[in-house]
C-alpha positions as CSV (number, residue, x, y, z in Angstrom):
1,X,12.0,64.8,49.2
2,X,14.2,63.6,46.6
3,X,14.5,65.8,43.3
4,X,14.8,64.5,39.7
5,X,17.2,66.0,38.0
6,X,16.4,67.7,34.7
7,X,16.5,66.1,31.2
8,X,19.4,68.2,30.3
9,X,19.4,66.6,27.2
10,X,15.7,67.2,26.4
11,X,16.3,70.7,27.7
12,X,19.5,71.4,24.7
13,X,17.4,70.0,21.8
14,X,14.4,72.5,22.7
15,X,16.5,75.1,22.8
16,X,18.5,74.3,19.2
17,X,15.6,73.6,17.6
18,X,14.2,77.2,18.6
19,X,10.9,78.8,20.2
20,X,12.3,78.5,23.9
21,X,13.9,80.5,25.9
22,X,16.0,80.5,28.7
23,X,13.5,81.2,31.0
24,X,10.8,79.3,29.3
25,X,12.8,75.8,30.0
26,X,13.6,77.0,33.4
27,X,9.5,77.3,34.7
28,X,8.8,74.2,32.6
29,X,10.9,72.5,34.0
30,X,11.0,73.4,37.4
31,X,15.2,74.7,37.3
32,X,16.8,78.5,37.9
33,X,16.7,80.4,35.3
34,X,20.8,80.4,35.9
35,X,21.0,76.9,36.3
36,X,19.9,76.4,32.5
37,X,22.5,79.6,31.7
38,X,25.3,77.7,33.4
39,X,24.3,74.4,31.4
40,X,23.8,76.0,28.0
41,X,27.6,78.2,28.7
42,X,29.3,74.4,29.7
43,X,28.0,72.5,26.9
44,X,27.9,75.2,24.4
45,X,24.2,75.2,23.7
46,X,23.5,77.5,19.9
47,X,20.4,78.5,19.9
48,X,17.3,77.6,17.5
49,X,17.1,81.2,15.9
50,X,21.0,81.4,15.2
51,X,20.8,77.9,13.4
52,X,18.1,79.1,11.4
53,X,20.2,82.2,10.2
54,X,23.0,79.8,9.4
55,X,20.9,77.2,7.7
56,X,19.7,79.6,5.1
57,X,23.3,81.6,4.7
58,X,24.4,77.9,3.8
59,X,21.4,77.4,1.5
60,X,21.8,80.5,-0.4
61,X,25.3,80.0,-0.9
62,X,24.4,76.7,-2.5
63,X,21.6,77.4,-4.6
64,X,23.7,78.5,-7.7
65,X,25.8,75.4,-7.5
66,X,23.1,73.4,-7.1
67,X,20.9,74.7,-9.8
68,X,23.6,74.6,-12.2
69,X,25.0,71.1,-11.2
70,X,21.4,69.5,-11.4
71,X,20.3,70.8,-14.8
72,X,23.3,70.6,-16.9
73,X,21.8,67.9,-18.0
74,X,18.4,68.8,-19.4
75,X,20.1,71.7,-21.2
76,X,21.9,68.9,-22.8
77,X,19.1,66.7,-23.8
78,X,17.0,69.9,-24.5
79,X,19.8,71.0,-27.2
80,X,19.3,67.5,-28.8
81,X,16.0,67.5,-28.9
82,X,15.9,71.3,-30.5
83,X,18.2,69.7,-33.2
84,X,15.6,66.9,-33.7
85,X,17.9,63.8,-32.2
86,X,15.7,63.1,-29.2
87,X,14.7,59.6,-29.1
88,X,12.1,58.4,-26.4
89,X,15.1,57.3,-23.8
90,X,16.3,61.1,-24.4
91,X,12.5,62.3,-23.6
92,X,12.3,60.4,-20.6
93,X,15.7,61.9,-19.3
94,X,14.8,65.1,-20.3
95,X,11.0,64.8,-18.1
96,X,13.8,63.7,-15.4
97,X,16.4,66.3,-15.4
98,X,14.7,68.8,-13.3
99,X,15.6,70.4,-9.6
100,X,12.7,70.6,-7.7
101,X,11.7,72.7,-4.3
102,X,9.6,71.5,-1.7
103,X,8.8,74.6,1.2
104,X,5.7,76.8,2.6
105,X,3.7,78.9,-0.1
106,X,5.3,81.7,1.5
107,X,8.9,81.0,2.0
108,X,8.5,78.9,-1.6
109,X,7.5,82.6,-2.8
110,X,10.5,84.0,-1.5
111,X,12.6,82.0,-2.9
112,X,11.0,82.3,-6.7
113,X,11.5,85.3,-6.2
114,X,15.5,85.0,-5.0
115,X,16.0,83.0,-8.3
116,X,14.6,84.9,-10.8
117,X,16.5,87.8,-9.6
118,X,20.0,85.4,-10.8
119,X,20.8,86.5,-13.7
120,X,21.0,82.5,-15.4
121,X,17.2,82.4,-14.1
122,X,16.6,83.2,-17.9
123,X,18.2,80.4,-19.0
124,X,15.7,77.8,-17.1
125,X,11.4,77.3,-16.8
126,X,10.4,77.9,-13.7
127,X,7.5,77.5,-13.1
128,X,4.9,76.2,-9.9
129,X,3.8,72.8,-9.8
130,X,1.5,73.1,-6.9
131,X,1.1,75.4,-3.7
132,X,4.5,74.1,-2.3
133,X,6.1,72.7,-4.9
134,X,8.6,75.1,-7.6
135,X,10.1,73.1,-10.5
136,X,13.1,74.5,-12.6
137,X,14.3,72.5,-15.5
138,X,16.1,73.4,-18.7
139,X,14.6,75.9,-21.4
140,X,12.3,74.4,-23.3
141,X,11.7,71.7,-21.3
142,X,8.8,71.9,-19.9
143,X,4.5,69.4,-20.8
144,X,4.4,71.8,-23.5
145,X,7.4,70.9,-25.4
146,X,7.1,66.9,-24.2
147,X,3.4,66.5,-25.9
148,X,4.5,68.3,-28.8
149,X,7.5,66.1,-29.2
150,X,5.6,62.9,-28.3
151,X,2.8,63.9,-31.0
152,X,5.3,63.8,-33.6
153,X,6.6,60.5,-32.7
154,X,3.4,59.0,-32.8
155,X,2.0,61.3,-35.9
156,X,-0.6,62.2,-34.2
157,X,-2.2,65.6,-35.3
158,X,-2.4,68.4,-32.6
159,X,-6.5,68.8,-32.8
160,X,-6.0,65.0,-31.2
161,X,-4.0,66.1,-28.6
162,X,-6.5,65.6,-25.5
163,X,-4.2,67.7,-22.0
164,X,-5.7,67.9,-18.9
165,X,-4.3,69.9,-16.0
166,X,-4.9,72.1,-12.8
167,X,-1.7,74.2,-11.9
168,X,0.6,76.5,-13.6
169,X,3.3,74.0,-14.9
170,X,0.6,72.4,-17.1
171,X,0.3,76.0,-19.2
172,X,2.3,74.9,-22.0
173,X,0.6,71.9,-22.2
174,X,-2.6,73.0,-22.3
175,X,-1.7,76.1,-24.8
176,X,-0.5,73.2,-27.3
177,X,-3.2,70.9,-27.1
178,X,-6.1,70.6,-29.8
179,X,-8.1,69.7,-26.8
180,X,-7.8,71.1,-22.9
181,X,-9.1,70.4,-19.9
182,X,-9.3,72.0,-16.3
183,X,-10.8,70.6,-13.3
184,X,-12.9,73.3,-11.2
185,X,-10.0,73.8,-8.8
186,X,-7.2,74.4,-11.2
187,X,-5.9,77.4,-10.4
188,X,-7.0,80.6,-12.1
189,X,-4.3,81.4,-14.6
190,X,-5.0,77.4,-16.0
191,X,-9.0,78.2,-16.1
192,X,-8.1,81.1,-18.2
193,X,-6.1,79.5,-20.4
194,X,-7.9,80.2,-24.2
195,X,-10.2,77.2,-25.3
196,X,-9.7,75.3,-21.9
197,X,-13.0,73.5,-20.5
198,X,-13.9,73.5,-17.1
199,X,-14.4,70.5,-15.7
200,X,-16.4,69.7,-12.1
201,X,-13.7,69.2,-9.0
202,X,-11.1,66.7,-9.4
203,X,-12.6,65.0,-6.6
204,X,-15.6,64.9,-7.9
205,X,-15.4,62.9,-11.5
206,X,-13.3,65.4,-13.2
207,X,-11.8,63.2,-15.4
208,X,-14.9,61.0,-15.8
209,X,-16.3,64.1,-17.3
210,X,-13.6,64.4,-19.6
211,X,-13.7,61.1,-21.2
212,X,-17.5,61.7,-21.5
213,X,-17.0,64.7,-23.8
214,X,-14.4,62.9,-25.8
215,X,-16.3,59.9,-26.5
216,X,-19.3,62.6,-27.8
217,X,-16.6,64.1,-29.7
218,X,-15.3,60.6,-31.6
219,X,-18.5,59.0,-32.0
């Protein structure tokens, strides 16, 4: 009986992207054990685990450069707007210049951690914008300081100042307003935040809820 030959290919990608082994390829796919060896030693197969190792050298090795590169920026338009010469086009950049991280809660934990052990991490927020997402824009630069600006360009008086959030990067903002908000699942720290009001779950009117109170409030 004739015998297909095996999808090397298929066979080299499993292996670089990680989880099999040798031997694991070989009963899945009906080959010796030394026939994948001989094909992994002649085409130079690199295994999944070893590209992982290298993939994170190379992103450590980039994360200062990157960080720096990225938010050179927003310091900039942060200075201006410490020395009063932000216009709205500045604000917008500002709200704009930020690096942001994407990963696992726990390897997004990890690497919090990596950069606030740098010691420019001081110079920078950073702060959690949701369960997999870590933000890191210029001092200063964070809601808080954008409603506070954006208050003064429109005169409008901080008890008018309606925020609503759920996860840590809304703190400031919710610190600053005359009036704050938190849906039912906001994280804790945000539910704790002094004078906030617990709204029900976002999913379940939250925000309804809040324009109902504020319309009791302005009446």
């Amino acid at each position: 009986m004739h015998k297909t030959a095996a999808p090397w290919e298929e066979l080299r990608e499993k292996y670089e992207a990680g989880g099999y082994t040798y031997m694991q390829l070989a009963k899945e796919y009906g080959v010796s054990v030394q026939t994948v060896g001989r094909h992994a030693r002649k085409e130079n197969w690199v295994s999944g685990c070893r590209n992982e190792r290298r993939r994170r050298a190379e992103s450590r090795n980039c994360l200062l450069e990157m960080t720096r590169a990225l938010m050179r920026g927003a310091k900039r338009a942060a200075e201006e707007a410490e020395k009063g010469e932000a216009c709205t086009k500045e604000l917008k950049e500002l709200a704009e210049d930020k690096l942001l991280f994407e990963e696992e809660p726990p390897r997004l934990r990890q690497l919090e951690k990596y950069i606030r052990e740098q010691p420019w991490s001081r110079e920078y927020e950073i702060v959690a914008s949701a369960s997999t997402l870590l933000e890191i824009t210029a001092k200063g630069a964070n809601k808080g300081g954008m409603v506070r600006r954006l208050a003064q360009l429109l005169h409008i008086r901080r008890e008018n100042v309606c925020c609503v959030g759920d996860h840590a990067n809304d703190i400031p903002m919710l610190e600053f307003a005359g009036m704050s908000f938190a849906p039912a699942n906001a994280i804790e720290s945000v539910r704790r935040v002094p004078g906030v009001r617990v709204l029900p779950d976002c999913r379940e009117n939250a925000i309804a809820a809040m324009i109902a109170v504020l319309d009791q409030h302005y009446q």
